[in-house]
C-alpha positions as a Markdown table, in Angstrom:
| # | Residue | x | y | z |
|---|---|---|---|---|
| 1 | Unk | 71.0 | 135.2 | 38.8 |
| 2 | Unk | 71.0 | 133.9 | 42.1 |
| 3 | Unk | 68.0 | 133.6 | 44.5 |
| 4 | Unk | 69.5 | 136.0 | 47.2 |
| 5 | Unk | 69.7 | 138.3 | 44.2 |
| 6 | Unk | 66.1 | 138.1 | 42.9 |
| 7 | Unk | 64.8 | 138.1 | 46.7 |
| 8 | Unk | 66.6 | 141.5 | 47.6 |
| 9 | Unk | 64.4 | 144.6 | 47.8 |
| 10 | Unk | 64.7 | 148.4 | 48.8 |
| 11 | Unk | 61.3 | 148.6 | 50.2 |
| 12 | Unk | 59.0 | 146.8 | 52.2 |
| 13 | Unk | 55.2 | 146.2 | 52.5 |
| 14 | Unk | 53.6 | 148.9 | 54.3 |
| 15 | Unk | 50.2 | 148.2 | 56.3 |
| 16 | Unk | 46.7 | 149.3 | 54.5 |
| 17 | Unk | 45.4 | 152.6 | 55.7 |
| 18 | Unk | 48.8 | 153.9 | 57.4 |
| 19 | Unk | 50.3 | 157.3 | 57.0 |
| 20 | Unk | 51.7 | 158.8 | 54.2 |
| 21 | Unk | 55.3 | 159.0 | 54.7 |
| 22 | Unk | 58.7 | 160.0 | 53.0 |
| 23 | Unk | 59.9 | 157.3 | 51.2 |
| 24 | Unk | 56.5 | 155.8 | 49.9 |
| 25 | Unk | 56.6 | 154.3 | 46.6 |
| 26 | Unk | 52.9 | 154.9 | 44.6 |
| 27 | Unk | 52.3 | 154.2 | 41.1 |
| 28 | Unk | 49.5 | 155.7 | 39.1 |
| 29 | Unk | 46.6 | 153.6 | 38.1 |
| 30 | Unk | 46.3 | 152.2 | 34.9 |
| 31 | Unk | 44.0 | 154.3 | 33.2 |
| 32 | Unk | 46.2 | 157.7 | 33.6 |
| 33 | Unk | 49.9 | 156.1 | 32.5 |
| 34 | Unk | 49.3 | 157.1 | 29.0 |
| 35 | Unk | 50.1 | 160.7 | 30.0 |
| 36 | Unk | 53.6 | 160.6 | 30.0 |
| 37 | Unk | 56.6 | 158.8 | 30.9 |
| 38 | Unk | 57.0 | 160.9 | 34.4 |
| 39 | Unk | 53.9 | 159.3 | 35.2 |
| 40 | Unk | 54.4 | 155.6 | 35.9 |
| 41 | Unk | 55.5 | 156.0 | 39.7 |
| 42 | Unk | 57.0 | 158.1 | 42.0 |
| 43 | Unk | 58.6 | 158.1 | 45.7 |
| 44 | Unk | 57.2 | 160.5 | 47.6 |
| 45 | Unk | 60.2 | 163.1 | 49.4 |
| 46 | Unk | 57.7 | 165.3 | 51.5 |
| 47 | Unk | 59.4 | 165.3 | 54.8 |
| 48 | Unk | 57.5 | 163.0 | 57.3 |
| 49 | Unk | 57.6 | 166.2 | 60.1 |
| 50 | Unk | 55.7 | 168.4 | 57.4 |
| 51 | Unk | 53.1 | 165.2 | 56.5 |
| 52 | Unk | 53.0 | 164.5 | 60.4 |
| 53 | Unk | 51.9 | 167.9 | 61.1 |
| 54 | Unk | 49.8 | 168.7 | 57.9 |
| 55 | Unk | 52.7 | 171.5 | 57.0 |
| 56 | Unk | 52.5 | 170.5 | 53.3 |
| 57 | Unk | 49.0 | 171.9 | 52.7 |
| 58 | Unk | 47.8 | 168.4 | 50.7 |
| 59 | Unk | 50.5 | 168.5 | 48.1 |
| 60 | Unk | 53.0 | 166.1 | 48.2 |
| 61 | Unk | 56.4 | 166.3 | 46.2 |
| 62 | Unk | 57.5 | 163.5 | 44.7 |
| 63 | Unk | 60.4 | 162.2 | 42.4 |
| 64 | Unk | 59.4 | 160.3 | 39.3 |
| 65 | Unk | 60.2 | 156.8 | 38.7 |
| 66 | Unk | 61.2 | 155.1 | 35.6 |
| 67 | Unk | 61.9 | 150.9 | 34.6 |
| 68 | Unk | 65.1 | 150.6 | 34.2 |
| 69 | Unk | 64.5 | 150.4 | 30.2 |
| 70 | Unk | 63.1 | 153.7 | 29.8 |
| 71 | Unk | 65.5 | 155.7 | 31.8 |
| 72 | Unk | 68.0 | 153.8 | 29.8 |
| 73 | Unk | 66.6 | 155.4 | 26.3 |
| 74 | Unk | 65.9 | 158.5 | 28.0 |
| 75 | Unk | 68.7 | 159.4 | 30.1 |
| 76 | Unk | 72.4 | 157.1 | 29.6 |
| 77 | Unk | 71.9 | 155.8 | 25.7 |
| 78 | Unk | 71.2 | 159.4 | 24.3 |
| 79 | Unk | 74.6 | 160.5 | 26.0 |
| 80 | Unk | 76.7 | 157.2 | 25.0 |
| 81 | Unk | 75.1 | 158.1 | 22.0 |
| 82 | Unk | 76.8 | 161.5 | 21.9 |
| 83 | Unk | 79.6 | 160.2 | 23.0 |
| 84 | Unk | 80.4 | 158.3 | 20.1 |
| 85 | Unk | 79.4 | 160.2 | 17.7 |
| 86 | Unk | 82.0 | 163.1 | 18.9 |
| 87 | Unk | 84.1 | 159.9 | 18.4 |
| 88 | Unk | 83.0 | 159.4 | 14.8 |
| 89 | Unk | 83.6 | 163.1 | 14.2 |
| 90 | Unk | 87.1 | 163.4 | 15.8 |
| 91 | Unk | 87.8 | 160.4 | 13.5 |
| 92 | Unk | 86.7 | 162.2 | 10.4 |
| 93 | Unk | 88.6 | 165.6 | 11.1 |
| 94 | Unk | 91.8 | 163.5 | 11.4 |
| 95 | Unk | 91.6 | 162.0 | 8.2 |
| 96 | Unk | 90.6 | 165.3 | 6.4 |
| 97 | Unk | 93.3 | 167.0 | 8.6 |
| 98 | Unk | 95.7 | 164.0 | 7.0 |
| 99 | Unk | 94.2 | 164.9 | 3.4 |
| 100 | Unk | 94.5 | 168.8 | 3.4 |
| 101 | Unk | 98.6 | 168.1 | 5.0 |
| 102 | Unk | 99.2 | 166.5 | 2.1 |
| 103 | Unk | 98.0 | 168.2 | -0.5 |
| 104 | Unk | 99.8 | 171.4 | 1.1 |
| 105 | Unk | 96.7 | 173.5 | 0.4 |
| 106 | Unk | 95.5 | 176.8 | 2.4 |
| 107 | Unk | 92.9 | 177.5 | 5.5 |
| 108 | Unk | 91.6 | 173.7 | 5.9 |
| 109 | Unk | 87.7 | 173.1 | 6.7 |
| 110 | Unk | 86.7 | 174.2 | 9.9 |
| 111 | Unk | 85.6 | 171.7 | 12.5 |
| 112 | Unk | 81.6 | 173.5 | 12.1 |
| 113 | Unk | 81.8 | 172.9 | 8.2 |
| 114 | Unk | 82.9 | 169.6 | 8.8 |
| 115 | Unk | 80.9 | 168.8 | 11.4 |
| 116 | Unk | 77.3 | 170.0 | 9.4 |
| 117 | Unk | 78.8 | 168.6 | 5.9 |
| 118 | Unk | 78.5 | 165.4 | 8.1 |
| 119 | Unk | 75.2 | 165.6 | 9.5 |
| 120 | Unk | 73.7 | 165.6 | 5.7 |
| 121 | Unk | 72.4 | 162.9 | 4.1 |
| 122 | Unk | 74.9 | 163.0 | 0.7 |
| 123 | Unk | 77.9 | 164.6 | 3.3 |
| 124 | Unk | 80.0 | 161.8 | 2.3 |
| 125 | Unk | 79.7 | 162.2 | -1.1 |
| 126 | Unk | 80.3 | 166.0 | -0.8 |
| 127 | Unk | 83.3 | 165.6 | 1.0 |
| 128 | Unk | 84.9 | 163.4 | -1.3 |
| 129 | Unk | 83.9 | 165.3 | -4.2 |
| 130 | Unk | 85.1 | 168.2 | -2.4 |
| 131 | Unk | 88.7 | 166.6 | -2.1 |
| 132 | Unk | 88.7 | 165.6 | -5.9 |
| 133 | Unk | 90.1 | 161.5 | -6.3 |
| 134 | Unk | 90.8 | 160.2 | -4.0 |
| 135 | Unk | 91.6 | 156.2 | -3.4 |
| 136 | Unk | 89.0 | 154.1 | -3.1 |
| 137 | Unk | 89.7 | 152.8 | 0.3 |
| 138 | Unk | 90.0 | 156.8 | 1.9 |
| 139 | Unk | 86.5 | 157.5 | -0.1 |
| 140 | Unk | 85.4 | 154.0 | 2.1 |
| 141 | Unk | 86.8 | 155.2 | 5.7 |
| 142 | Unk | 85.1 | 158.5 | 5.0 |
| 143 | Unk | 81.6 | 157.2 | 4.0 |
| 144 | Unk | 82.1 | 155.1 | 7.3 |
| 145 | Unk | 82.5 | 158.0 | 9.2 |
| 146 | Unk | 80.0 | 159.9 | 8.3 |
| 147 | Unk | 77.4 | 157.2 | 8.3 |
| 148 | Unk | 78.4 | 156.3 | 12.0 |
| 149 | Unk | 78.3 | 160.0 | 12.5 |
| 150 | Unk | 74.8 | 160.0 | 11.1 |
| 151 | Unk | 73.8 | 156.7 | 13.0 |
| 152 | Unk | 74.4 | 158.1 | 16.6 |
| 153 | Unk | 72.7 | 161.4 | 15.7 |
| 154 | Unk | 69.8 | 159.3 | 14.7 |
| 155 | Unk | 70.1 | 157.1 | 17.8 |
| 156 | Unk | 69.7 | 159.9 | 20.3 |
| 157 | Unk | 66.0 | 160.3 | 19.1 |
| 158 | Unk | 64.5 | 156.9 | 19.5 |
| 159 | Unk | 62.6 | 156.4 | 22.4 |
| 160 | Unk | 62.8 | 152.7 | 22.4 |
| 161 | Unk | 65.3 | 150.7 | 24.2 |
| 162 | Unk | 65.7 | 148.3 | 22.1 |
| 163 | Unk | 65.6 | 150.2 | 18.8 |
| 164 | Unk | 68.2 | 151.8 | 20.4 |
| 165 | Unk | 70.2 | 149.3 | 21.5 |
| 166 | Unk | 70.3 | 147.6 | 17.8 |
| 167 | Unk | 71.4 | 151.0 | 15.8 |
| 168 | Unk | 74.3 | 151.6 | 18.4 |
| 169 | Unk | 75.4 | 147.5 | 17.9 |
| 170 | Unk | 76.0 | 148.4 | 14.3 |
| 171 | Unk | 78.7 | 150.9 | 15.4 |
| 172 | Unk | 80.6 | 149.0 | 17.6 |
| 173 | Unk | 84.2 | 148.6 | 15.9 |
| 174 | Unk | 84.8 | 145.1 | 14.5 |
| 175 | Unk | 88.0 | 143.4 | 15.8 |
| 176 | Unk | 89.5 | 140.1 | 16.3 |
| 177 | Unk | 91.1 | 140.8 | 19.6 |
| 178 | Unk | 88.0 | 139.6 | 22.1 |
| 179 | Unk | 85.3 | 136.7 | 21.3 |
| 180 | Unk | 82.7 | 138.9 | 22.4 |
| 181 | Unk | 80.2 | 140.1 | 20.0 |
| 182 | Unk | 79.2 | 143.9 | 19.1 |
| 183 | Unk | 76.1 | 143.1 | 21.2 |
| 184 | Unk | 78.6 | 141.9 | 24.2 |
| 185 | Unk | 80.6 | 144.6 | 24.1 |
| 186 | Unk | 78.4 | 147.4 | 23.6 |
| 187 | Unk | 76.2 | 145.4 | 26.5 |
| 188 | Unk | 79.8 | 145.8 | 28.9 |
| 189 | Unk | 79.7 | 149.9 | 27.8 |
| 190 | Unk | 76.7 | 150.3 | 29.2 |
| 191 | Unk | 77.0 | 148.3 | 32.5 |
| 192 | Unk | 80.3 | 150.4 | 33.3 |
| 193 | Unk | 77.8 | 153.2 | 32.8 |
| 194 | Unk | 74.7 | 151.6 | 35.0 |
| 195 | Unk | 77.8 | 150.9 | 37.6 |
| 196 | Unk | 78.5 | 154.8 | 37.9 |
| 197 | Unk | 75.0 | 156.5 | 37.5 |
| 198 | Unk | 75.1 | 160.0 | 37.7 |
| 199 | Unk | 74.3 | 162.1 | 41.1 |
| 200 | Unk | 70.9 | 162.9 | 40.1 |
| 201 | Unk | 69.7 | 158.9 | 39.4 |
| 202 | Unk | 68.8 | 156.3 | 42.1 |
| 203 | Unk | 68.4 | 152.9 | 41.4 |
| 204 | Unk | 66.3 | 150.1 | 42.7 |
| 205 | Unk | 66.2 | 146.5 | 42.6 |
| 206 | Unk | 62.6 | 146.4 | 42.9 |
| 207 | Unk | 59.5 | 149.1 | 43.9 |
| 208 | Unk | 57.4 | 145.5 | 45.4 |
| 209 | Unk | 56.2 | 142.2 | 44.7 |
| 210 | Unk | 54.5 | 143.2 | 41.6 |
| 211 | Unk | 56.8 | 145.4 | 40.1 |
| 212 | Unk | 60.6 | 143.8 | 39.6 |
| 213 | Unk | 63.1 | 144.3 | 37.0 |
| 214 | Unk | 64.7 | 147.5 | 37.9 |
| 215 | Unk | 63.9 | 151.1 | 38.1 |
| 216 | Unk | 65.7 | 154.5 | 38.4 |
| 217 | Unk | 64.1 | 157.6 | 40.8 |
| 218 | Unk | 65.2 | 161.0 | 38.4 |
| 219 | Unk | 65.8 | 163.3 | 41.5 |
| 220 | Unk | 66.4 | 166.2 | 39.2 |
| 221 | Unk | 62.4 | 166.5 | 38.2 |
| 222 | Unk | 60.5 | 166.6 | 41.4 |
| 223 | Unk | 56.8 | 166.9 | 41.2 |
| 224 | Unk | 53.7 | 167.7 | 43.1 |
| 225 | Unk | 50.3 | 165.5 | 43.6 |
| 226 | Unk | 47.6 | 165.7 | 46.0 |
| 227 | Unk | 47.6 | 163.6 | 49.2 |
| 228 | Unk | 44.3 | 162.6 | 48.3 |
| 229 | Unk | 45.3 | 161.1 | 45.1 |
| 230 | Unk | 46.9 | 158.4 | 46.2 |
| 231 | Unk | 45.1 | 155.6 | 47.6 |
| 232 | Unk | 46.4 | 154.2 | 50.6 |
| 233 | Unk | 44.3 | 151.1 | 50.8 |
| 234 | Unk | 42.7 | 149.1 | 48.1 |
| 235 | Unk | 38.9 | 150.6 | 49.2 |
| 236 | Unk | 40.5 | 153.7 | 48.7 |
| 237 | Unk | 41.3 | 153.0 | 45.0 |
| 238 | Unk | 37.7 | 153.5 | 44.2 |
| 239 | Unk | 37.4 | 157.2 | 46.0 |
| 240 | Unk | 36.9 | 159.8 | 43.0 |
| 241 | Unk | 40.2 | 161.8 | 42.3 |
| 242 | Unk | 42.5 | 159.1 | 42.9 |
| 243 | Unk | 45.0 | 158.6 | 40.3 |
| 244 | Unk | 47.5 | 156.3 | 42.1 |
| 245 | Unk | 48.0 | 153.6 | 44.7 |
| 246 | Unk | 51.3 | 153.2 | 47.0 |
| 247 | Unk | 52.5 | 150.0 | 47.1 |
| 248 | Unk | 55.3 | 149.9 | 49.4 |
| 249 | Unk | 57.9 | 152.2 | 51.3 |
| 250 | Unk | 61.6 | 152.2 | 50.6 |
| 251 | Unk | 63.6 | 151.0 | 53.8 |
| 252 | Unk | 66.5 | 152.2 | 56.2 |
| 253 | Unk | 69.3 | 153.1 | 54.3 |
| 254 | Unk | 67.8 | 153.5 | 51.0 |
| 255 | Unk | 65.5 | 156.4 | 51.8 |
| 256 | Unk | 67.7 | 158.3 | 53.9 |
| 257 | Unk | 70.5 | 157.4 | 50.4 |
| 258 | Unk | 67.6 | 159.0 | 48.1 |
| 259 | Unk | 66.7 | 162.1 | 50.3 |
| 260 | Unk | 70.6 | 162.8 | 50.2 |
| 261 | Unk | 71.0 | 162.5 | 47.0 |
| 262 | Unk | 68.0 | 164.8 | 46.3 |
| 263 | Unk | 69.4 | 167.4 | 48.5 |
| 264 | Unk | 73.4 | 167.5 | 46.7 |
| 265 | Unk | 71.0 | 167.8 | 43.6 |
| 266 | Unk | 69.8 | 171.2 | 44.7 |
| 267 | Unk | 72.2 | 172.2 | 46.9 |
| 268 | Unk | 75.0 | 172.4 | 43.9 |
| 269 | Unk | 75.9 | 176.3 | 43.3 |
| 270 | Unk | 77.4 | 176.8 | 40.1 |
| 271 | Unk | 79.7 | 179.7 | 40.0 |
| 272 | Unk | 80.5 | 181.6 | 36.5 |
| 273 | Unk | 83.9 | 181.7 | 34.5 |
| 274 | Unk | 85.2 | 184.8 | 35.5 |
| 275 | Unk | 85.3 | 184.0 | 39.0 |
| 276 | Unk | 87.3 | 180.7 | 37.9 |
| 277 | Unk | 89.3 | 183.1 | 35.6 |
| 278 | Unk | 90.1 | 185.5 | 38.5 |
| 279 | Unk | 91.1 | 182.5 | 40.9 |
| 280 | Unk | 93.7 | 181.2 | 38.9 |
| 281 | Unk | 95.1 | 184.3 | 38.0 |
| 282 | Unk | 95.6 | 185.3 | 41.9 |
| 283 | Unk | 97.3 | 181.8 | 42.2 |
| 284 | Unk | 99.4 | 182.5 | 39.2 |
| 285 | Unk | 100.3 | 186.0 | 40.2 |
| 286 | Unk | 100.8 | 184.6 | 44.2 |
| 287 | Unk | 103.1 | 181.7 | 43.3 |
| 288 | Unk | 105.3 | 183.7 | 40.9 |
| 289 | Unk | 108.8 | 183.5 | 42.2 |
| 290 | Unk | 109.8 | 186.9 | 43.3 |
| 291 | Unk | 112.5 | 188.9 | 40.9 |
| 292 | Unk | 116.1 | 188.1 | 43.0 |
| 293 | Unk | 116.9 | 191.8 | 44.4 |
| 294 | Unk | 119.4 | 193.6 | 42.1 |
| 295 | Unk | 118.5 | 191.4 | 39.4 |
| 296 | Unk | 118.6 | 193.6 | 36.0 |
């Protein structure tokens, strides 16, 4: 990593004892992060006229703020995780599709019977059983598929990166085609994914000087705390109620990126199926071609 790279920071120092403003980046002490995992830091989103002219009655909102890690095992693994485990399952329905075909039987299994036949621990033995002999290598793919199945429903429950990251390794498919290993390639998957977070996810290099390595602001959860909880100077620290200090505040354009964000979060208006429904049978019925006059 280059030194430009390692250097570059979203926010900047801001001077003891100055104004809370939108944009400031606080963490909580160290005695109160055992309460949760929304609770490490936060950027505060309070607009500065409300702050400026004590609109926000002492309560500031704020957007959590997770290392990079965490919001990994929380947020993107769980849903790479489902991912391929749909993946597994689509697998496994095609070969059972392939086995009822040829056996010319009735009513298959349905995709639910397959699906929760899979997610117990002897499915794979129930399945074959349930098929009668079968060849030893189709009684192998479907004991695979099931226990990948089974592996990435597992994986969506650890809370641990790296626990994480070594059950989903084991599923990457083995092939000759690339030197890279399973740990390399599933490394590349989730890159692609950190390279297109989702709308409600903001990223940043660093929150200061003392806290590098990544982190991601979840915009969907915002939260309240009281002004007078965060210390805005290091004699301020020791003042009772004080949870948490600010250490810096983000810069020009990186706030203004953040607040935006936060605001297409909330401003997103889902509308239901029958409207959808109804609009595309008006376009249907619109673009018909007209019956030719005097047709029969």
């Amino acid at each position: 990593m280059s030194t430009v790279t390692e250097a570059f920071t979203e926010s900047a120092a801001v001077l003891p004892g100055a104004a809370l403003c939108q944009g400031d980046v606080f963490v909580f002490l160290d005695e109160n992060q055992h309460l949760d995992k929304w609770q490490r830091a936060g950027v505060v989103v309070t607009a500065d006229c409300d702050l400026a002219n004590n609109k926000h009655a002492g309560i500031v909102s704020y957007v959590p703020v997770l290392p990079l890690k965490e919001y990994l095992a929380h947020r993107l693994l769980p849903r790479y995780a489902e991912d391929q485990r749909q993946r597994h399952l689509k697998s496994l329905t095609g070969r059972i599709r392939e086995l009822e075909q040829g056996r010319g039987a009735g009513p298959g299994l349905s995709s639910r019977a397959i699906e929760a036949w899979a997610a117990q621990a002897d499915g794979a033995a129930e399945l074959i059983e349930h098929f009668g002999p079968l060849p030893a290598e189709t009684q192998r793919l479907i004991t695979a598929a099931v226990t990948s199945v089974q592996k990435c429903t597992a994986a969506r429950h650890i809370d641990d990166y790296d626990e994480m990251f070594a059950l989903l390794e084991t599923l990457q498919p083995s092939t000759t085609k690339s030197r890279k290993t399973a740990a390399d390639r599933l490394n590349d998957d989730i890159l692609n994914r950190l390279r297109n977070l989702p709308g409600d996810s903001f990223f940043m290099s660093s929150l200061g000087a003392d806290h590098t390595g990544g982190f991601v602001a979840y915009l969907r959860l915002v939260r309240e705390i009281r002004s007078q909880q965060i210390a805005l100077s290091y004699h301020d620290q020791s003042l009772r109620g004080v949870v948490a200090k600010r250490i810096s505040r983000l810069r020009a354009p990186y706030v203004y990126r953040l607040t935006q964000l936060l605001a297409e979060v909330f401003a997103a208006i889902g509308l239901p199926d029958e409207y959808e429904e109804s609009r595309a049978a008006v376009f249907e019925a619109c673009l018909r071609p007209l019956t030719p006059a005097g047709a029969a």
